[in-house]
Structure formats: structure tokens, C-alpha cells
Backbone as CSV, one residue per row, in Angstrom:
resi,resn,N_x,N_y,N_z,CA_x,CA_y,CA_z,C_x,C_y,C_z
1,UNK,0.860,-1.169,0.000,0.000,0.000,0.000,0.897,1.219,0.000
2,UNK,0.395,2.679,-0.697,1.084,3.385,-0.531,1.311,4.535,0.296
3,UNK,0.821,5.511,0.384,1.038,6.442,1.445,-0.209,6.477,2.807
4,UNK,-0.247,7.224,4.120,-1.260,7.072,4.798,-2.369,7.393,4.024
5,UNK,-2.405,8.423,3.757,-3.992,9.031,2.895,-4.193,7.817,2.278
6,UNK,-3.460,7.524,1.432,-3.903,6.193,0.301,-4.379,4.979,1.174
7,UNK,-3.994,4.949,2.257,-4.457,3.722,2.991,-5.407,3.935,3.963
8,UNK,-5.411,5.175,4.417,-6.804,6.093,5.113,-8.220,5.791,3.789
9,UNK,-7.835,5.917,2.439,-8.532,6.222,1.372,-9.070,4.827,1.109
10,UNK,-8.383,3.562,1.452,-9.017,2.077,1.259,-9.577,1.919,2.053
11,UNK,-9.463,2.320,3.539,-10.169,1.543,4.557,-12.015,2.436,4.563
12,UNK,-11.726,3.415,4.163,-12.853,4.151,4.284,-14.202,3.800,2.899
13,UNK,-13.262,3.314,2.240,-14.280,2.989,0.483,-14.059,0.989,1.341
14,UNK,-13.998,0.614,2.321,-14.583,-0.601,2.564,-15.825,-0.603,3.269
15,UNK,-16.445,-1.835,2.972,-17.069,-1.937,3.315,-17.249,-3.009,5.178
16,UNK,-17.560,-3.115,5.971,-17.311,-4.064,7.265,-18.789,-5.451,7.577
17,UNK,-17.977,-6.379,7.110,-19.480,-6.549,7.187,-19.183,-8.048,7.931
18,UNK,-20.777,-7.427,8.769,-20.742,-8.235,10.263,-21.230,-9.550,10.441
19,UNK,-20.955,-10.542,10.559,-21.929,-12.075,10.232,-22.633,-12.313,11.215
20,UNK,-23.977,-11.135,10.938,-24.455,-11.626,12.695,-25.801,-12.154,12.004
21,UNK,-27.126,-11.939,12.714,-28.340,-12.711,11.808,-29.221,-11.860,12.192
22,UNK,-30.230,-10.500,10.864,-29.266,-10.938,10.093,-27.692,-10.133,9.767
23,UNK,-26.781,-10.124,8.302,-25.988,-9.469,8.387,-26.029,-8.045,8.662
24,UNK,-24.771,-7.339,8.874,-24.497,-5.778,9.258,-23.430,-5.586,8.827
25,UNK,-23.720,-4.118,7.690,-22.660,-3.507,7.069,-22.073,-2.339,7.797
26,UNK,-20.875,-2.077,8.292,-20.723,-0.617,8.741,-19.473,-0.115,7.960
27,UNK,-20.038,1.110,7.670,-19.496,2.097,6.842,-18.862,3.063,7.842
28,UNK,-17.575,3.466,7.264,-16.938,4.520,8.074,-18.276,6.171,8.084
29,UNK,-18.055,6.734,9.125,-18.992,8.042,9.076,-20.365,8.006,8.547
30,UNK,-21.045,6.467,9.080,-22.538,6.259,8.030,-23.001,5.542,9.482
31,UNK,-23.867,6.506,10.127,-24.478,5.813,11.277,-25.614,4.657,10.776
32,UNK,-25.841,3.648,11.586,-26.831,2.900,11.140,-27.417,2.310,12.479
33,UNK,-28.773,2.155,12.480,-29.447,1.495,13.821,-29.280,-0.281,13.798
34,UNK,-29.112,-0.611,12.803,-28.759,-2.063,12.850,-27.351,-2.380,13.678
35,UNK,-26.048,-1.634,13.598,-25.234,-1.818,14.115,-25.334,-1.397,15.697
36,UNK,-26.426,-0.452,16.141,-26.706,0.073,17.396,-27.173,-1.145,17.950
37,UNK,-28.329,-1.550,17.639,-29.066,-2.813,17.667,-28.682,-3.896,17.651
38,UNK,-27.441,-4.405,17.116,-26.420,-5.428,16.946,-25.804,-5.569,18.668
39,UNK,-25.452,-4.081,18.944,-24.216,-4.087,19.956,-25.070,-4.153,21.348
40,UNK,-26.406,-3.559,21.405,-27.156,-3.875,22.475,-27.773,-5.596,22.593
41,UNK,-27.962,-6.090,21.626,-28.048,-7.393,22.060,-26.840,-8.082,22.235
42,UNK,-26.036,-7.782,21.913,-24.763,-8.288,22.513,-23.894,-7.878,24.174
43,UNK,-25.052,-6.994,24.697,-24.603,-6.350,26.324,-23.294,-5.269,25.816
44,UNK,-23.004,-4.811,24.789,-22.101,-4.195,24.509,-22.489,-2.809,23.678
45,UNK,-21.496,-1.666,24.392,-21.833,-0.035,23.514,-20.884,0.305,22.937
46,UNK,-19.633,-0.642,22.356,-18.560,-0.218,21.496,-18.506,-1.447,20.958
47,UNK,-17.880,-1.409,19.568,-17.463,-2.578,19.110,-16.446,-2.252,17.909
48,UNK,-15.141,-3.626,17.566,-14.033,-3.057,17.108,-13.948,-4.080,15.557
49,UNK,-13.519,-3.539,14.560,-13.156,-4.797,13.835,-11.856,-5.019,13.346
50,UNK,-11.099,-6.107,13.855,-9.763,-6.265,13.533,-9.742,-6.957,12.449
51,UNK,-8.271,-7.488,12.057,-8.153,-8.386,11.132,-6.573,-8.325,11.125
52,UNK,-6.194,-9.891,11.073,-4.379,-10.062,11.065,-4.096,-9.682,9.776
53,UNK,-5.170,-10.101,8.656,-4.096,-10.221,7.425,-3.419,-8.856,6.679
54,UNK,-2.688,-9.511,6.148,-1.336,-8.784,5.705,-1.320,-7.467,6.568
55,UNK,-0.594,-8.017,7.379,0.358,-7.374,8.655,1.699,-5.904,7.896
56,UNK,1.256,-5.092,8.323,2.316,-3.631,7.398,1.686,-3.887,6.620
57,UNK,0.941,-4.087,6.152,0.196,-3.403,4.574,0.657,-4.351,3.029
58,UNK,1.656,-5.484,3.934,2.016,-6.421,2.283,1.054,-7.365,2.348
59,UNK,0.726,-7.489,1.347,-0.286,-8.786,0.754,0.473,-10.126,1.143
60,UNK,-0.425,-11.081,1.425,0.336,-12.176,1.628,-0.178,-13.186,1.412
61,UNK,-0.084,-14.164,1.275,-0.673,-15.545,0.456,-1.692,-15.485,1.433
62,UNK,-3.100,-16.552,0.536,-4.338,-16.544,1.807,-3.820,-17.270,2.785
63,UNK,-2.901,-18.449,2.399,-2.558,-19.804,3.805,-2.013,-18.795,4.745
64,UNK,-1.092,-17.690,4.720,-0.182,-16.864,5.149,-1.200,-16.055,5.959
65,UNK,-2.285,-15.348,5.451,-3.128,-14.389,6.120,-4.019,-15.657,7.266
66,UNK,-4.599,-16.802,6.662,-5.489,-17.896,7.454,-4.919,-18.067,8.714
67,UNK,-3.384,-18.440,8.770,-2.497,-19.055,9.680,-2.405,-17.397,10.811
68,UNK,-2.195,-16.644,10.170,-2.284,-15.515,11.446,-3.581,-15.113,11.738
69,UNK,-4.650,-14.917,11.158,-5.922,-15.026,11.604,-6.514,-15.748,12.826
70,UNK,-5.810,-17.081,12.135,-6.203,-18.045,13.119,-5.319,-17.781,14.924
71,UNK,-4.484,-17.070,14.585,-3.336,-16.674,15.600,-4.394,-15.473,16.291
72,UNK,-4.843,-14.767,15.814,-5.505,-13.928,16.390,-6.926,-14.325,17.031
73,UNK,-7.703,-15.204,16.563,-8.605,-15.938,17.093,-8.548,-16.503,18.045
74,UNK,-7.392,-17.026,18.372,-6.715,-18.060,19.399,-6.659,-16.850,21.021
75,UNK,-5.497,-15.729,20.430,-5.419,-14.735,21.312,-6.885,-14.302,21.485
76,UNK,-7.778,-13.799,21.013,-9.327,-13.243,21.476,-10.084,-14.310,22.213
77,UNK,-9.971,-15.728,22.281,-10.645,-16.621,22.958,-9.459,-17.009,24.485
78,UNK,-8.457,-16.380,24.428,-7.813,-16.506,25.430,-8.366,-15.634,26.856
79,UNK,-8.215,-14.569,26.020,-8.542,-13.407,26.359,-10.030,-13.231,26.824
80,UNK,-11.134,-14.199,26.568,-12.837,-14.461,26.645,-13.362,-12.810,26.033
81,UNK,-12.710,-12.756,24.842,-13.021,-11.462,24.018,-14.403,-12.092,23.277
82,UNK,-15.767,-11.664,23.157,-16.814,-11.911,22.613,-16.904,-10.863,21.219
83,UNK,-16.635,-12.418,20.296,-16.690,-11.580,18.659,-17.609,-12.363,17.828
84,UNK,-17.861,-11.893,16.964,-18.346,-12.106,15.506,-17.201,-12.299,14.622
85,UNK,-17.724,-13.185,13.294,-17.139,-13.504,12.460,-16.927,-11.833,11.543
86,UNK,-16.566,-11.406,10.607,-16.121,-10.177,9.903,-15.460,-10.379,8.761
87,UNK,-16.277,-9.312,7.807,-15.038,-8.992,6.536,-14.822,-7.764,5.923
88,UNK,-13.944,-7.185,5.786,-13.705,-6.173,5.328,-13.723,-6.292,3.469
89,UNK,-14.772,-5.739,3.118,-15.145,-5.810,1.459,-14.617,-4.660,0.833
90,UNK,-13.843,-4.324,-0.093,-13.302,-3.130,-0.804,-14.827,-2.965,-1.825
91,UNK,-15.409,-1.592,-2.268,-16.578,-1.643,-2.347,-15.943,-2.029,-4.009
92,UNK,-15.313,-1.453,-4.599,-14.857,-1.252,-5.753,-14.198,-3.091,-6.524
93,UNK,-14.101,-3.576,-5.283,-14.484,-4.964,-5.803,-12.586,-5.486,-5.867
94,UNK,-11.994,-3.829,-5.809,-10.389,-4.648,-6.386,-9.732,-5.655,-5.308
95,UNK,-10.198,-6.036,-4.310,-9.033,-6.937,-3.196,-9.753,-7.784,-2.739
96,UNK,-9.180,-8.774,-2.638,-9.863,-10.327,-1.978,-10.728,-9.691,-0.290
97,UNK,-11.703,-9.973,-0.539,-12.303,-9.940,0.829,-11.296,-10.415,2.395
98,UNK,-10.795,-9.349,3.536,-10.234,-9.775,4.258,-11.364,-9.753,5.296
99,UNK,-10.768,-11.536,5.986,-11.285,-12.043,7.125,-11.082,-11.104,8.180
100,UNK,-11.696,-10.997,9.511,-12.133,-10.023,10.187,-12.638,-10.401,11.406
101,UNK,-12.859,-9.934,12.829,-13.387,-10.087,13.566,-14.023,-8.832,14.430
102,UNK,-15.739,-9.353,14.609,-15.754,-7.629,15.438,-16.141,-8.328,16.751
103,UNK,-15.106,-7.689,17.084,-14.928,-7.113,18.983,-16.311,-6.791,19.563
104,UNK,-16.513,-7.046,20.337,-17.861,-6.452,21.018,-17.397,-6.469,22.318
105,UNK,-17.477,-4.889,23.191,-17.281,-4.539,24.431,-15.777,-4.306,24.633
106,UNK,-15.158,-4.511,23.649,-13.777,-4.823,23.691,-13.272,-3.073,24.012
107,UNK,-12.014,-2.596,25.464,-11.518,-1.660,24.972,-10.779,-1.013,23.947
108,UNK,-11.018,0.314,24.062,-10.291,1.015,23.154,-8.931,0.900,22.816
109,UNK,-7.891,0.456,24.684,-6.534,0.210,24.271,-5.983,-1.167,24.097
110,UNK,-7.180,-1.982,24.404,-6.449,-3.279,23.993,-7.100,-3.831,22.478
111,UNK,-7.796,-2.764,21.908,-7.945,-3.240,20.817,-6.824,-2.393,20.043
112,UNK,-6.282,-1.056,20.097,-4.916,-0.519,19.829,-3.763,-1.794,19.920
113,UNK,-3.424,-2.387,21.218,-2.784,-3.789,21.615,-2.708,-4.362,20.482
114,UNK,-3.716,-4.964,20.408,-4.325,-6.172,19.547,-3.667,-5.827,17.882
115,UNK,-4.257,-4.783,17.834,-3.922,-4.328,16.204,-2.402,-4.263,16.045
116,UNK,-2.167,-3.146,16.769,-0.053,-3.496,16.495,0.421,-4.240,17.002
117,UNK,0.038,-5.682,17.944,0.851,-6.378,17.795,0.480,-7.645,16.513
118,UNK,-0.539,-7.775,15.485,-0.937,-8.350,14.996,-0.494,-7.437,12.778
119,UNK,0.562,-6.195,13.726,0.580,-5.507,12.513,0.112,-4.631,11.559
120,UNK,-1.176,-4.234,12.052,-2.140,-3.469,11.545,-1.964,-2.202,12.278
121,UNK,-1.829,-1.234,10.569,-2.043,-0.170,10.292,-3.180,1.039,11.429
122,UNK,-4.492,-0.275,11.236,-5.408,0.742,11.384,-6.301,0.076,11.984
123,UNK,-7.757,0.636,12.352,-9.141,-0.569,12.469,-10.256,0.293,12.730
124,UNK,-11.486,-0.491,12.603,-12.654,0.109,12.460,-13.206,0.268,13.791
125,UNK,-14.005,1.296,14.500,-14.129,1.375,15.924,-15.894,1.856,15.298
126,UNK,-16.930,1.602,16.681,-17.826,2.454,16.778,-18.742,2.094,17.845
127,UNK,-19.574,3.232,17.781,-20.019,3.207,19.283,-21.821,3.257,19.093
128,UNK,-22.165,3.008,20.365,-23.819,2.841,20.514,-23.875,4.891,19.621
129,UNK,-24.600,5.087,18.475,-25.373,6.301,18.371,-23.973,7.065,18.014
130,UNK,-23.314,6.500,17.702,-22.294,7.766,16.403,-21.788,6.961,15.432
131,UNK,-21.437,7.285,14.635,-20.770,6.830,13.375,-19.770,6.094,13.229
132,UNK,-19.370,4.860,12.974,-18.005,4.460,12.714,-17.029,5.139,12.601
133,UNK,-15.438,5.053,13.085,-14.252,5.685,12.527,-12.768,5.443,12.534
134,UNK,-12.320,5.349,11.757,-11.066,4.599,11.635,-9.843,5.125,12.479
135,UNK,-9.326,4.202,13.423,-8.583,4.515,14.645,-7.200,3.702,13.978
136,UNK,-6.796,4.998,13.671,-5.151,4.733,13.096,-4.226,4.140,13.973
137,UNK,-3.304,3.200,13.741,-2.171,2.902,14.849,-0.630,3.520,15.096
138,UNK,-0.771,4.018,13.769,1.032,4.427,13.636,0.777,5.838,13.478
């Protein structure tokens, strides 16, 4: 990937989408009551969406992204972190759908934690009644 803006500029034209029942899309700065509604039946008023793959911003084989995914799954059930399955969809269709997990109740700094030590740039945050927004790491 190339500069921040340019990578501020992908995460925001994605799409987040939540595998709950039924699904939930959240859009950066696009409030929606389904995702409000999502996080209250879940006992939770924040929720985060991570994702290991390609760690610094290089692409990496899917076995390569699966195998740290799965590394991160492992750490969130250690942890008795309550998530959903997740994917981050580029709307424009150009990048393989990345696997994803949303956080529910999860803090603000251990989802910061979570993200740089798993390599990530960035991640999707939002709260009961405001808008999604992308919480940079570096």
C-alpha cells in the first residue's frame, strides 16, 4: 500500500461486514441502527473490527493471512473477548475480501494492543449512536 492518505482512502471505500443474523454492514462516518441494535443485544456499547491479514500493509498468500488469523482468534478466545465472524469488502471490488473479527465490548486500548501487535495499520471502531471511525495505529 502506498502512502497514509492512500491507505486512510481504502479503509474508508470498505465496506465491514458483520456475520451476525441478520448481516451488518458498517461504513466509516454512516451511522446505522442495525449496528446500534447489533451491539445492544450483545450487552455491549462499542465494538471493534480487527483483522491479522497482511500485517504492514504487504499482501500475503491466503494460507499466510489464514495461519495468522487463526493466531488472532486463538489470542481473542484466550482473552474471553466476545466476537463475531467479519469482513472487510473493498466496495470497488479490487481486493480479496479480508477475514475479520468484530470485537464487542472490547476496549479502546487493547484493541490498539491487539492491532499493532498483529501488525495493523489501522481498524474500524464504533459506538452505541455515532458513526463508525477509523482509529489509526502508527
Amino acid at each position: 500500500m502506498g502512502s497514509a492518505a492512500e491507505l486512510f482512502a481504502a479503509y474508508e471505500a470498505t465496506d465491514y461486514v458483520i456475520m451476525s443474523e441478520p448481516p451488518c454492514v458498517a461504513q466509516v462516518g454512516v451511522c446505522d441502527d442495525r449496528i446500534d441494535k447489533l451491539l445492544r443485544n450483545h450487552g455491549a456499547t462499542t465494538g471493534e473490527v480487527l483483522t491479522a491479514w497482511n500485517p504492514e500493509s504487504q499482501l500475503c498468500s491466503l494460507a499466510e493471512n489464514d495461519a495468522v488469523q487463526r493466531r488472532l482468534e486463538v489470542k481473542l478466545e484466550a482473552m474471553k473477548v466476545q466476537y463475531l465472524d467479519a469482513e472487510g469488502r473493498r466496495r470497488d471490488g479490487t481486493c480479496r475480501a479480508e477475514r475479520s473479527f468484530c470485537c464487542l465490548g472490547l476496549s479502546l486500548d487493547t484493541a490498539f494492543e491487539l492491532a499493532r501487535a498483529f501488525g495493523q495499520s489501522a481498524f474500524l471502531c464504533f459506538e452505541i449512536g455515532k458513526p463508525p471511525f477509523i482509529a489509526l495505529t502508527r
